[in-house]
C-alpha positions as CSV (number, residue, x, y, z in Angstrom):
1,X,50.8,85.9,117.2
2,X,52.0,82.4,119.1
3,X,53.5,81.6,115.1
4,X,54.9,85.0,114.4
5,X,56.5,84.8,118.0
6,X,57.7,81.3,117.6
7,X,59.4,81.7,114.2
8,X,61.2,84.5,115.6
9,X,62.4,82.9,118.7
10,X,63.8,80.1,117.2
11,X,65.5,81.5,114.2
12,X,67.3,83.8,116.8
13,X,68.2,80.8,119.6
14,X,68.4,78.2,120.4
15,X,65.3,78.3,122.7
16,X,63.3,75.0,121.9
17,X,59.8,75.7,120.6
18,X,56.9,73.6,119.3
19,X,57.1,73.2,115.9
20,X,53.4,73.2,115.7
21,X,53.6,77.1,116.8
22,X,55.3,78.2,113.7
23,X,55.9,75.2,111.3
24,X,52.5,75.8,109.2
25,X,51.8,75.6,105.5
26,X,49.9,79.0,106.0
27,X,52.8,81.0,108.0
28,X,54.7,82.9,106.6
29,X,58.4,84.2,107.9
30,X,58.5,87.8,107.3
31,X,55.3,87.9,110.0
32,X,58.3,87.0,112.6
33,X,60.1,89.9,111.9
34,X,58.0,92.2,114.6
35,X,59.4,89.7,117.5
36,X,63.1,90.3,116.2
37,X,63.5,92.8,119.4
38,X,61.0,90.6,121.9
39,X,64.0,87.7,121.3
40,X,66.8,90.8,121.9
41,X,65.0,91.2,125.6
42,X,64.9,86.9,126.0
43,X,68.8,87.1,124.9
44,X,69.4,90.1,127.0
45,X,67.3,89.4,130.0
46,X,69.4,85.5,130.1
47,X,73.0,87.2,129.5
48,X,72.7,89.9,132.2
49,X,71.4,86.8,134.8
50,X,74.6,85.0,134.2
51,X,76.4,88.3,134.5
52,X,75.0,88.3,137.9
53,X,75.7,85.1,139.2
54,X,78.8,84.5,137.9
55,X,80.5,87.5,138.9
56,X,79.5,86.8,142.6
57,X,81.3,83.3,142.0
58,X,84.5,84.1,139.5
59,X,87.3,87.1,139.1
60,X,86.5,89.0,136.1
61,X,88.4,87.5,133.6
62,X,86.8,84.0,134.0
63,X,82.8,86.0,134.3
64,X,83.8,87.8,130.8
65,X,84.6,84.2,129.0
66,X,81.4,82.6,130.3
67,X,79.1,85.3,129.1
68,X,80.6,85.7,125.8
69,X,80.4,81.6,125.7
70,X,76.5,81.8,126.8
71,X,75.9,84.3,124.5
72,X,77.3,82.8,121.8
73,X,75.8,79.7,122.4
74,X,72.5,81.3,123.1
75,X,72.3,82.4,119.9
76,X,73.4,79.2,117.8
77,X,76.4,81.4,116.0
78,X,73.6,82.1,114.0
79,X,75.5,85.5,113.5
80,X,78.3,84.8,113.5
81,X,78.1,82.4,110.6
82,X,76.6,85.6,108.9
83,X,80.0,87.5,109.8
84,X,82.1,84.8,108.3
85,X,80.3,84.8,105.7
86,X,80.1,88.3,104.8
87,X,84.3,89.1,105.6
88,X,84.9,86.2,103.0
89,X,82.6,87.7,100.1
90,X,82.9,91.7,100.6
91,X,86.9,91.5,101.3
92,X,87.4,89.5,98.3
93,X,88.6,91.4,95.4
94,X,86.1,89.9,92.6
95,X,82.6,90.5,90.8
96,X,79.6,91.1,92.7
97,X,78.4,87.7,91.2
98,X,81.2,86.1,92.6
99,X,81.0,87.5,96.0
100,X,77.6,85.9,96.4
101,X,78.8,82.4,95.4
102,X,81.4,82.8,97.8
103,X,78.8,84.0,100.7
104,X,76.7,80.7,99.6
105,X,80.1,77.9,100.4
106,X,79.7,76.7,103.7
107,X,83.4,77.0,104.3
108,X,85.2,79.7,106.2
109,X,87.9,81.0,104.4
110,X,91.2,83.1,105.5
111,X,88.8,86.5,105.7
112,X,86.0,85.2,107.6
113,X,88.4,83.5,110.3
114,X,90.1,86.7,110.8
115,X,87.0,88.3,111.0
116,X,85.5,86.4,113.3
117,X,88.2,86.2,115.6
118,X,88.8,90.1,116.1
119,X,85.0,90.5,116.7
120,X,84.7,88.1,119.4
121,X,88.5,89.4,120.8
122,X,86.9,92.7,120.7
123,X,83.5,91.6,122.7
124,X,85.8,89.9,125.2
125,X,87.8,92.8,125.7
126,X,84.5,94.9,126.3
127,X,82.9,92.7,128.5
128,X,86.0,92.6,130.9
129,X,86.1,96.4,130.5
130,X,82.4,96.9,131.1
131,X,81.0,99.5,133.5
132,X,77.5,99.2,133.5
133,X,76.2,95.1,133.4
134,X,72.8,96.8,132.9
135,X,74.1,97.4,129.1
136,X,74.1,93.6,129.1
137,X,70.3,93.8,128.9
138,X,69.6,96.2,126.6
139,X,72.4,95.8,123.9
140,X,70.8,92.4,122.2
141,X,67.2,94.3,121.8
142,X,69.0,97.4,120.2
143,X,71.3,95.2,117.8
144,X,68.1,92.8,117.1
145,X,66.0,96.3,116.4
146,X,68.7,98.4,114.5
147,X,69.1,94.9,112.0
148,X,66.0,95.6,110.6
149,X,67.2,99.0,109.3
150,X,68.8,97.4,106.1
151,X,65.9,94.9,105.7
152,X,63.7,97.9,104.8
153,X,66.3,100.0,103.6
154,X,67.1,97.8,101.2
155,X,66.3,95.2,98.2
156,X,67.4,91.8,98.4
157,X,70.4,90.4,96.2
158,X,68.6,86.8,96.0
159,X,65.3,86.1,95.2
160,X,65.7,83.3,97.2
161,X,66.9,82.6,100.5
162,X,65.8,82.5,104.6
163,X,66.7,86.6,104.5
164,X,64.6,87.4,101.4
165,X,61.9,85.5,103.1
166,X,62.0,87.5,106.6
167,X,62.3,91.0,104.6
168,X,59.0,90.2,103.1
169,X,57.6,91.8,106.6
170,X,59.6,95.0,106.6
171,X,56.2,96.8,106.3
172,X,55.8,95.9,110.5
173,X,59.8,97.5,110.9
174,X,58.0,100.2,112.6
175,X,56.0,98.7,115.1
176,X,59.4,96.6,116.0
177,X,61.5,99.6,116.8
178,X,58.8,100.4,119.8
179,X,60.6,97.4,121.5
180,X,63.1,100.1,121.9
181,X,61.2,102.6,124.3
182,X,62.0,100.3,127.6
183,X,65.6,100.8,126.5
184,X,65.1,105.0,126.8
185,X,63.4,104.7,130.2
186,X,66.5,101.7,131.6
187,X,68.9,104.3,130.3
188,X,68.4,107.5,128.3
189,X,72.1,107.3,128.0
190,X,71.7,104.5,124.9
191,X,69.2,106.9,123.0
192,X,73.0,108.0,121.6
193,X,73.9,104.2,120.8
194,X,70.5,103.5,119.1
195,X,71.0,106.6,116.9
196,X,74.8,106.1,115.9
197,X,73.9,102.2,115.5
198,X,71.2,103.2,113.1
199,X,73.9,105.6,111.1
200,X,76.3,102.6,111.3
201,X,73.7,100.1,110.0
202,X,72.4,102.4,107.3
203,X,76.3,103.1,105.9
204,X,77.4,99.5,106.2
205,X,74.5,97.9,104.3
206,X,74.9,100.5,101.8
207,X,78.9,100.0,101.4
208,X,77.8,95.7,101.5
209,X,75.2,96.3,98.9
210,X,77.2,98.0,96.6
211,X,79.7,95.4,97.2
212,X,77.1,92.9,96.2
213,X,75.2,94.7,92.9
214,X,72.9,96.4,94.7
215,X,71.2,94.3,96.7
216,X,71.9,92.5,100.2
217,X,71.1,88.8,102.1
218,X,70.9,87.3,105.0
219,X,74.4,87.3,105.9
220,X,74.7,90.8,105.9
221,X,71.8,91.1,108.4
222,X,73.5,88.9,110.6
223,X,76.7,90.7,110.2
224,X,75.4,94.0,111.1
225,X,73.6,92.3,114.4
226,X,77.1,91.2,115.4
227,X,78.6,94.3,114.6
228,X,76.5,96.4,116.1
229,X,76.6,94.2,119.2
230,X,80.4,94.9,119.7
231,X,80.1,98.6,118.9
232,X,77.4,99.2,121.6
233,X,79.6,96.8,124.5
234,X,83.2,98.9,123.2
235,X,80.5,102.1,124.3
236,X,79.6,100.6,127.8
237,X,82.7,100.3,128.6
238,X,83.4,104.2,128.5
């Protein structure tokens, strides 16, 4: 459990943890997947505090920049490298074959900047508009949950590869999403977010995977974390 925690926590942060806890020959990365939301409530629980504090300290403006900094940084950009990544390949008008080369370059081109940009625009915007910090809490659990949705859903487009090697524990999805009860009894309001999210995640991996010959990586997981991120904050604002 300590390894399948650990792997988890820091794939998803930058949280330092032992190496010894998860770095084994005998581990193996889709046992991590279960601790997907657990990392959500870390992420959640640290966003929300700096909420707090900083909007007893700074106008709101200034309170909305710092959490979407923290949060960003909280989370290494691990996401939002997958978001790059994914605008450049799926927007590109060429072969599947060649939208997975283009997923694999390191470099952002013109579709991921773009991408990238009106995401974070659009979680700034959100997180000045917000009406209930409380969603600050909840939102990173629900996105971390709802992510595994295409994992299971559906088959990988590489045999290799960091997300081929999490989906190998889709078989423990279910036992994940029950890190989304606390979320009903915070506020049964979200039950509607978790259910829409779940559509949204279902319909986007399906238009990405058709994009992509069938199949899906880990870009597109992280994509549909940040994504769903931004559609839940754009709801708390209403």
């Amino acid at each position: 459990m300590r390894r399948d925690f650990g792997g988890a926590l820091g794939l998803l942060s930058i949280i330092p943890v032992p190496r010894a806890w998860w770095v084994e020959a005998d581990w193996q990365a889709g046992r991590a997947l279960i601790w997907f939301p657990a990392v959500g409530w870390i992420i959640g629980a640290l966003v929300y505090g700096l909420w707090w504090l900083s909007s007893r300290l700074f106008p709101p403006l200034v309170v909305a920049a710092l959490t979407l900094i923290v949060w960003v940084w909280l989370t290494g950009g691990l996401h939002l490298d997958g978001l790059i990544d994914r605008c450049d390949g799926l927007l590109a008008t060429v072969s599947a074959e060649r939208r997975l080369e283009i997923m694999k370059d390191p470099r952002a081109g013109s579709f991921g900047v773009i991408g990238v940009v009106l995401v974070l625009f659009a979680k700034f915007a959100a997180l000045i508009s917000l009406r209930d910090p409380v969603s600050l809490l909840i939102i990173p659990p629900i996105a971390r949950t709802l992510m595994l949705l295409p994992m299971m859903l559906f088959p990988s487009a590489r045999s290799g590869g960091m997300g081929n090697a999490y989906r190998q524990g889709t078989n423990r999805v279910w036992l994940a999403v029950l890190w989304l009860v606390p979320v009903i009894f915070i506020e049964w309001r979200t039950l509607i977010w978790i259910i829409t999210g779940g559509v949204f995640a279902v319909l986007f991996s399906r238009w990405a995977a058709r994009r992509l010959g069938g199949g899906l990586t880990g870009d597109i997981y992280g994509a549909t974390c940040e994504l769903l991120e931004t559609l839940c904050l754009i709801a708390a604002t209403v």
